[in-house]
C-alpha positions in Angstrom: 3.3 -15.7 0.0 6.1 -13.7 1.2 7.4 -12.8 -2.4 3.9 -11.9 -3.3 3.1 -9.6 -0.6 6.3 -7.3 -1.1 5.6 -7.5 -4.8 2.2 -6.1 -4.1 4.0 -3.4 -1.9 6.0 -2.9 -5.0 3.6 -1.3 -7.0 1.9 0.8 -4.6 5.2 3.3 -5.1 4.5 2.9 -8.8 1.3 4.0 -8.8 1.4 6.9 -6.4 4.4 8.1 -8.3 2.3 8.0 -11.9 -0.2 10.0 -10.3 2.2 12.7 -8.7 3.7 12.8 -12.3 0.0 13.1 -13.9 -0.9 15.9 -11.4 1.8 17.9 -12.9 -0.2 18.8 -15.8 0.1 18.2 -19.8 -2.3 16.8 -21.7 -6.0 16.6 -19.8 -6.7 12.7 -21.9 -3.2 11.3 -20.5 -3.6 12.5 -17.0 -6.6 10.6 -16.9 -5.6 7.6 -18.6 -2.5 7.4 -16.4 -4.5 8.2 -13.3 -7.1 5.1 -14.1 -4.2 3.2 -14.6 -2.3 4.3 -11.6 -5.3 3.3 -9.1 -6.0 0.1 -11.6 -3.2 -0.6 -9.8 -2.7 -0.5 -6.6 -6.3 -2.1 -6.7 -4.6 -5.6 -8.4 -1.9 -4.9 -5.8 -4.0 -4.6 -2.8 -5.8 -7.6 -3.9 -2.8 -9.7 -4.5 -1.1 -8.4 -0.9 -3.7 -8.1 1.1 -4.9 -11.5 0.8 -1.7 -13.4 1.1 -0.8 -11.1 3.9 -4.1 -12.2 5.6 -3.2 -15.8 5.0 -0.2 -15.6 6.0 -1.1 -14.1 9.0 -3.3 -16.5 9.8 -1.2 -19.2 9.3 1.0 -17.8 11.9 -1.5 -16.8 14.7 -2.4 -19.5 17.0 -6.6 -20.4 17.2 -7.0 -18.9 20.3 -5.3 -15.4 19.6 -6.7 -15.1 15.4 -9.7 -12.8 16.2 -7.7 -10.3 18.5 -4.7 -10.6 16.1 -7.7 -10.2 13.4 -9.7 -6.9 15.0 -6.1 -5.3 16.1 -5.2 -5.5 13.1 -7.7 -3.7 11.7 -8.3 -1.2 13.8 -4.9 0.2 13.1 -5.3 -0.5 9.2 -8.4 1.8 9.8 -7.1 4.4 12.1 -3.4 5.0 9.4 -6.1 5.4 7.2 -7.8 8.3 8.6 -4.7 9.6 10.0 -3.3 9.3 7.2 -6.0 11.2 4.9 -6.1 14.0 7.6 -2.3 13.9 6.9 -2.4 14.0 3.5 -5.2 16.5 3.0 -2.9 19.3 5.4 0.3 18.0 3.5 -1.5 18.8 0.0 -3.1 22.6 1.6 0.5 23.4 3.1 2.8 22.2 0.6 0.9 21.8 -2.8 -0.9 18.3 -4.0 2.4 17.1 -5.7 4.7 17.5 -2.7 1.6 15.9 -1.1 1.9 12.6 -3.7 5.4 12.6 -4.0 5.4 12.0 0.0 2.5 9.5 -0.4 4.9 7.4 -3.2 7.8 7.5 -0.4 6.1 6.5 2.4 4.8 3.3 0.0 8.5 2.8 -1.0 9.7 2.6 2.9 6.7 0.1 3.2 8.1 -1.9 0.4 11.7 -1.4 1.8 10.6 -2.7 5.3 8.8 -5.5 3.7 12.2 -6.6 1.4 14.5 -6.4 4.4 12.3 -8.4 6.5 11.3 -12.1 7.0 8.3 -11.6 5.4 9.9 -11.7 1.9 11.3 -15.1 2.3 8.1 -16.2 4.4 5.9 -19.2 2.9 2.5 -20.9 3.9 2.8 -24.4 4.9 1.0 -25.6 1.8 3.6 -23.9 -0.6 
């Protein structure tokens, strides 16, 4: 589970980093390919992280506390989200759209960092 999850952070780096590198310009067919690719994904790797970081979560959390765990959870998953596209959109108008992606991909890679120096890397699920 553990292994998984900070694989899955992995490639969120990856893909934000093709698309800063697409957004530079070139050819207008391999921007696009790269871009579908790109967001191809980080959707396989939200669906692989997300739901053994759920899991896992769960696993953890006793009965009693899974639904606030649950809601607090996301509630800040949602409100990083809009921060974070409010963020990104004044990044991208102040600095340019690649500066913007460039700190989108490094942002993912400390999220991947914290995720490989913590316990969560070696964690497992009971039934593993």
């Amino acid at each position: 589970s553990g292994r998984t999850i900070a694989c899955g952070r992995l490639a969120y780096p990856l893909a934000w980093s093709a698309i800063a590198i697409a957004s530079i310009g070139g050819a207008l067919d391999a921007s696009f390919v790269t871009v579908f690719a790109a967001f191809a994904l980080q959707g396989f790797a939200g669906g692989i992280e997300n739901a053994n970081e759920m899991s896992l979560r769960q696993t953890m959390t006793p009965d009693p506390l899974l639904g606030r765990v649950n809601g607090t959870m996301r509630s800040a998953n949602r409100t990083v989200a809009a921060v974070g596209a409010i963020v990104g959109g004044v990044a991208a108008s102040a600095f340019g759209v690649l500066p913007a992606l460039v700190g989108v991909a490094v942002v993912f890679a400390a999220a991947f960092a914290i995720a490989v120096a913590s316990p969560v890397r070696t964690a497992r699920l009971a039934e593993e």
